[in-house]
C-alpha positions in Angstrom: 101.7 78.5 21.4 103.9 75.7 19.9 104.9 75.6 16.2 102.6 72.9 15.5 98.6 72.0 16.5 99.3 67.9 16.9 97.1 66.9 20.1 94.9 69.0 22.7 96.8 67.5 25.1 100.4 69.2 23.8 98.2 72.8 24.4 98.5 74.8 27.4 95.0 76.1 29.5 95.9 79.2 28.0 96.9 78.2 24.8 93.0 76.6 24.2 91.7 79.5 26.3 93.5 82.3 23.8 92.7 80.0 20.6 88.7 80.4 21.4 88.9 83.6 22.1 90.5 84.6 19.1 88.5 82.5 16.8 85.4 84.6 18.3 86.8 88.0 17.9 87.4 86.4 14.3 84.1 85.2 13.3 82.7 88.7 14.6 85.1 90.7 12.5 83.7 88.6 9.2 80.9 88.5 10.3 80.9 92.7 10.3 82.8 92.6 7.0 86.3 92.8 7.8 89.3 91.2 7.2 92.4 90.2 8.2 95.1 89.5 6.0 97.6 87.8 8.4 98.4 85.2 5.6 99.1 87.3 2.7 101.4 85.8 0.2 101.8 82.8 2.7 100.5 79.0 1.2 99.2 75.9 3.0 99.7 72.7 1.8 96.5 70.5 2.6 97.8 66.8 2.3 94.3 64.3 2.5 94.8 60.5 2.8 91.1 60.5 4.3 88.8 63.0 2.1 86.4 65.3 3.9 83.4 68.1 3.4 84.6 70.4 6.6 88.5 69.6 6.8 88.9 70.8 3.4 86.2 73.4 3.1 86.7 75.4 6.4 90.5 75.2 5.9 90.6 76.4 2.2 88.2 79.4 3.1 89.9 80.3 6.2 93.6 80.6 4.3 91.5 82.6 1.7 90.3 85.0 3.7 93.4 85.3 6.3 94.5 87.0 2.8 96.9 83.1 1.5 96.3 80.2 -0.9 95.2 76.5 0.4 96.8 73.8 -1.8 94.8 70.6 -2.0 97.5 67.7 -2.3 96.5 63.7 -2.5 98.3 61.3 -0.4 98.9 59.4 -3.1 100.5 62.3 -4.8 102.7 62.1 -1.8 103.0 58.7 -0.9 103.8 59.3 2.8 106.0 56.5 4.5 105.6 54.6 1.1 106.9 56.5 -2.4 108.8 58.9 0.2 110.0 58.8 3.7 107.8 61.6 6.0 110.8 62.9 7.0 111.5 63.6 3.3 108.4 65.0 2.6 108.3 67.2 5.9 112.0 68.9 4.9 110.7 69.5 1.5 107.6 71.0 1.8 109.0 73.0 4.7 111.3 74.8 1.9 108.1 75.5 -0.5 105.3 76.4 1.5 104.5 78.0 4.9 102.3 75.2 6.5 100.9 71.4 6.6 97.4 70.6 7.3 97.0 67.1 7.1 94.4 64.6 7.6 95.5 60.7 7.3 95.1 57.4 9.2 98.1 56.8 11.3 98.7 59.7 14.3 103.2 58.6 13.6 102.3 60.9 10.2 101.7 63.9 11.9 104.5 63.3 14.8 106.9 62.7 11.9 106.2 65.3 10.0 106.2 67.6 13.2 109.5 66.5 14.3 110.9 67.0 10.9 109.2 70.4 9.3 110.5 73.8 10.1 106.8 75.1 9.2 103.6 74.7 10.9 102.1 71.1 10.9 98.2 70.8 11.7 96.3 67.8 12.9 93.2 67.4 10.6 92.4 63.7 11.9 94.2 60.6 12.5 92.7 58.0 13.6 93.9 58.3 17.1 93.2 62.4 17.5 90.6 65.1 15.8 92.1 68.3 17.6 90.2 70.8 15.4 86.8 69.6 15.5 87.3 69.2 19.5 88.3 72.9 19.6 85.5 73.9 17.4 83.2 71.7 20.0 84.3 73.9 23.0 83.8 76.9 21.1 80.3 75.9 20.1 80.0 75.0 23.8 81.3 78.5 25.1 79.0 80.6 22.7 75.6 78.6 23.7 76.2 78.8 27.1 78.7 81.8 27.7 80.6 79.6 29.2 82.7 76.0 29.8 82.2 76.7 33.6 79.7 73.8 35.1 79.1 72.3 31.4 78.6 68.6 31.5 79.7 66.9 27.9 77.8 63.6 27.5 79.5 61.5 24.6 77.4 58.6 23.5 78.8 56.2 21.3 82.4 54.3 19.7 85.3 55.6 21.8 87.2 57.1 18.5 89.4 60.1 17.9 86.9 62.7 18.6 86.1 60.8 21.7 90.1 61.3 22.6 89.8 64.8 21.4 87.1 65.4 23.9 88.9 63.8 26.3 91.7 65.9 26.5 89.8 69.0 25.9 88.2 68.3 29.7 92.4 68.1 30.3 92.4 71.6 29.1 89.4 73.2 30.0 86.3 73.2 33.0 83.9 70.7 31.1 83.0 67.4 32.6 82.8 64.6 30.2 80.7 61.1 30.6 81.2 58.9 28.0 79.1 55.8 27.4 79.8 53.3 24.8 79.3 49.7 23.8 81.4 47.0 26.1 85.0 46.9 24.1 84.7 50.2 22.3 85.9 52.3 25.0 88.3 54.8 24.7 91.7 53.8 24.5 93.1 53.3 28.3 95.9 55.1 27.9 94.5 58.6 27.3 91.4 57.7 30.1 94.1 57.0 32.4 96.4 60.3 31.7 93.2 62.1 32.1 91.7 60.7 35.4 95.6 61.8 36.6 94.7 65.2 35.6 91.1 65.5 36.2 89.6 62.7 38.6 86.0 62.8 38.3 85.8 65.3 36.0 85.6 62.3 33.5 83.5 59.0 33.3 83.3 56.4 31.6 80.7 53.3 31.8 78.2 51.6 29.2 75.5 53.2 29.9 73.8 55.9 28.0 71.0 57.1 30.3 73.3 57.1 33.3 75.8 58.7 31.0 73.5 61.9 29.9 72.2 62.7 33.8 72.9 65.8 34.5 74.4 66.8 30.7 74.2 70.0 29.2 75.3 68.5 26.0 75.0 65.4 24.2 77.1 64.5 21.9 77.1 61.8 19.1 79.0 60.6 16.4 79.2 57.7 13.9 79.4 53.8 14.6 81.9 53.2 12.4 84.2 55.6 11.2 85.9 56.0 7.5 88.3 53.1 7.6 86.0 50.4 9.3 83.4 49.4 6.6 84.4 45.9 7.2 83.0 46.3 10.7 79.8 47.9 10.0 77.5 45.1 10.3 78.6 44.2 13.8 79.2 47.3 15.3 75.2 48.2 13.8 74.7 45.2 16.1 76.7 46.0 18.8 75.7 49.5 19.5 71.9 49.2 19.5 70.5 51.0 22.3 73.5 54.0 21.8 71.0 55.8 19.6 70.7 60.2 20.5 67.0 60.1 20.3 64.3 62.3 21.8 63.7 59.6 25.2 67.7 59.8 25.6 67.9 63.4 25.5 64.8 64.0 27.3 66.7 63.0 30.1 69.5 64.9 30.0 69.4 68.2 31.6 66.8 70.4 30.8 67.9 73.0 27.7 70.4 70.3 27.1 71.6 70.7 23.2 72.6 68.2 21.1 76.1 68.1 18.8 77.4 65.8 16.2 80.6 66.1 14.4 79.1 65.0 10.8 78.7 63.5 9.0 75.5 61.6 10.2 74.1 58.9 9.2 70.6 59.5 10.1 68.6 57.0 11.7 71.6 55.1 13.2 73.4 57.2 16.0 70.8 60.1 15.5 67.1 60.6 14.5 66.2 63.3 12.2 63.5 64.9 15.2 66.7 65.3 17.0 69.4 66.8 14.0 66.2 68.5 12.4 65.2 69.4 15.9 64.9 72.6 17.6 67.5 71.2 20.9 70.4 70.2 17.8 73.2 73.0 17.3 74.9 70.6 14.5 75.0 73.0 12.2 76.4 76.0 14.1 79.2 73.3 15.8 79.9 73.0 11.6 80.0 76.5 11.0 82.6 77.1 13.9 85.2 74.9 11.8 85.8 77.6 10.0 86.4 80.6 12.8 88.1 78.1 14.6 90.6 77.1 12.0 91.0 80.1 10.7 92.5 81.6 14.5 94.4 78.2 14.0 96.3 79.6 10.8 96.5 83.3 12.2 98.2 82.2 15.2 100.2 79.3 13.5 101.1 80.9 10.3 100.6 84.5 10.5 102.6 85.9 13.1 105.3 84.1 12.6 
């Protein structure tokens, strides 16, 4: 695998094939009471422009246990692009500690600091991209069903970074993906287009959530507007009426279809609470897998290196 985790799309088959399977092994060997102290004496600097329950919590407990130390550092205490050039930042913190995990608004921030640090760098969410929680996703995915082969994603909602992240994880793995979501809030072309190159119908997209779940093992929601957007909220409450993972919608997905959401929620909006307190929701599991997921993520990234 490559120094750094910056898209799914940068990832090999095998490389996303290996990382699931090693986060598995992983969460059985805690899970048993082991350990693995891959990242003994090793640090990772956690820089946070967006703050977050699961970025910081299942990254700070997986360095732990790998056997390191997570360092929690504002973005104002770095001042990224503005007190200090990312470049800077990237060569100095490259001399001090052994990896960046980072989790900011512009995607440029973590190709910068990629291009210029000699240590690991680790997508934790930009806007454009949420690598780790799509990773987590397939895992969750994979451990429901024992397998991706045949699984049918259905992604109701905005077409935001984890809607990008799911895009390119059909790139990478066997899942088909539908995605439904208000007219003007689809995904950006770009990444539909480099997909359909790579997958055909493998991936849909339309504006229409029961046509979207047909056939779906999964459905999948997520907010309607995302941390950074509050001055849209209003409309897009407005706009994406009818985009609600209720009961009716999921009673016609497949039958045994589950339902994920990469929290948090805001209940009553994109989701009902019969569905996330529901026996059909494995939310809390897909939350859970963070953690073994990200903590692979460091092994492979920082511990055997």
């Amino acid at each position: 695998m490559q120094k750094d985790l910056v898209s799914i799309d940068l990832l090999t088959n095998g490389d996303v094939a290996d990382l699931l399977a090693l986060a598995k092994d992983l969460k059985a060997v805690y899970r048993h009471g082991g350990r693995v102290d891959s990242l003994k004496g090793k640090v990772l600097g956690m820089v946070f422009a967006k703050p977050s329950l699961r970025t910081r919590v299942s990254f700070e407990v997986a360095a732990v246990q790998l056997g390191g130390h997570a360092m929690y550092i504002t973005h104002g205490e770095v001042g990224l692009g503005k007190r200090e050039a990312v470049s800077d930042a990237a060569r100095v913190l490259s001399r001090m500690i052994d990896g960046i995990m980072i989790r900011t608004f512009a995607h440029s921030e973590v190709e910068e600091l990629s291009l210029h640090a000699t240590i690991p760098v680790i997508n934790g969410l930009t806007d454009l991209y949420h690598p780790c929680q799509a990773l987590a996703d397939l895992m969750t995915i994979d451990e429901h069903f024992g397998t991706l082969e045949g699984i049918r994603v259905a992604y109701i909602g905005d077409g935001n970074n984890v809607a990008h992240s799911l895009i390119n994880s059909a790139r990478r793995t066997p899942i088909s993906l539908a995605i439904a979501t208000p007219p003007g809030y689809e995904p950006t072309r770009e990444i539909v287009d480099a997909a359909h190159g790579e997958i055909g119908n493998r991936l849909v997209v339309g504006n229409d959530p029961a046509e979207a779940v047909k056939g779906a093992n999964v459905v999948y929601a997520d907010v309607w507007a995302s941390m950074g957007q509050e001055a849209e909220r209003q409309e897009r409450l407005a706009r994406f009426v009818g985009f609600q993972v209720n009961d009716a919608l999921v009673d016609a997905a497949s039958p045994g279809a589950v339902v994920m959401h990469c929290l948090p929620a805001h209940r009553g909006e994109e989701i009902t609470d019969s569905i996330m307190d529901g026996t059909r929701a494995i939310v809390f599991q897909q939350a859970e897998n963070r953690l073994h997921l990200q903590r692979a993520l460091l092994h492979v990234l920082m511990g055997t290196r």
